[in-house]
C-alpha positions, 0 to 999 in steps of 0.5 A: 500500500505504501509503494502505491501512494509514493508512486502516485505521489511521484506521478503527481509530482511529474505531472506538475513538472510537466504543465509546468514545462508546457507553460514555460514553454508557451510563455518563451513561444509568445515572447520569441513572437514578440521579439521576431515581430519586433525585429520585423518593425525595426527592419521596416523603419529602417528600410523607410529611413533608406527611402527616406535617404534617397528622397533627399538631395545628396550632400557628405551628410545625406550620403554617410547617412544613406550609407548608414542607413543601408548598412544596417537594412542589410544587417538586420534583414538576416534577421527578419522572416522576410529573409525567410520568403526572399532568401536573397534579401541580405545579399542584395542589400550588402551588394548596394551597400558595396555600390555606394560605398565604392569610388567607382560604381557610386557616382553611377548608383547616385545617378540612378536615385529615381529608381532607388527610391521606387524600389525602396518603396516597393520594399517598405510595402513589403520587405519580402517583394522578390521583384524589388529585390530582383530590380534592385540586383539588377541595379548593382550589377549595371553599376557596381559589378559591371565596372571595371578595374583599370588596375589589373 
């Protein structure tokens, strides 16, 4: 009789345990929710401070923050679920940053701000937008990458 009720008591005892680890797990779902949502909104608002940046006349300060700006679009899109449904979302922001960032190719990505700015609004609307991301690699590729290196 004794041996029944310490197993019955070990059986409460685990399944106590149990809703407790259920509940645990539930609140770090809901807080995992919460934070991946907000990564989402701060990658959005960062993506309207680029198109924010495109939609100003370009000086040394405009530029270094439109720099800033994309910089970290491109880091933090790793991040969001956006890069999830547009793998190549991360990449493509890195390659403009690489393109504003060079001598060579920035002059020629600058001259194409019009466009810019409409991708970036397309991207605002929805980050995941594969025909903004592809139009915007296109871009890179007729400025950046296209360029030649005369030192070779």
């Amino acid at each position: 009789m004794k041996k029944e009720k310490y197993l019955q008591l070990f059986l409460v005892i685990c399944m106590a345990g149990l809703i407790l680890i259920c509940l645990k797990y539930v609140e770090v779902q809901n807080s995992n929710k919460e934070l991946q949502h907000s990564i989402n909104n701060a990658f959005r608002h960062q993506l309207s401070n680029v198109l924010g940046s495109f939609s100003v006349e370009v000086n040394d300060y405009t530029y270094r923050d439109m720099l800033s700006n994309v910089f970290s679009a491109a880091r933090m899109s790793e991040l969001t679920t956006y890069e999830d449904r547009n793998d190549e979302l991360d990449i493509i922001l890195h390659n403009l940053y690489f393109s504003l960032r060079e001598e060579k190719s920035k002059d020629s990505i600058l001259s194409k701000v019009d466009e810019l700015r409409d991708i970036f609004l397309l991207l605002v609307q929805d980050p995941a937008n594969k025909e903004a991301t592809d139009k915007l690699s296109l871009l890179t590729n007729e400025t950046f990458f296209s360029v030649e290196d005369i030192s070779i």
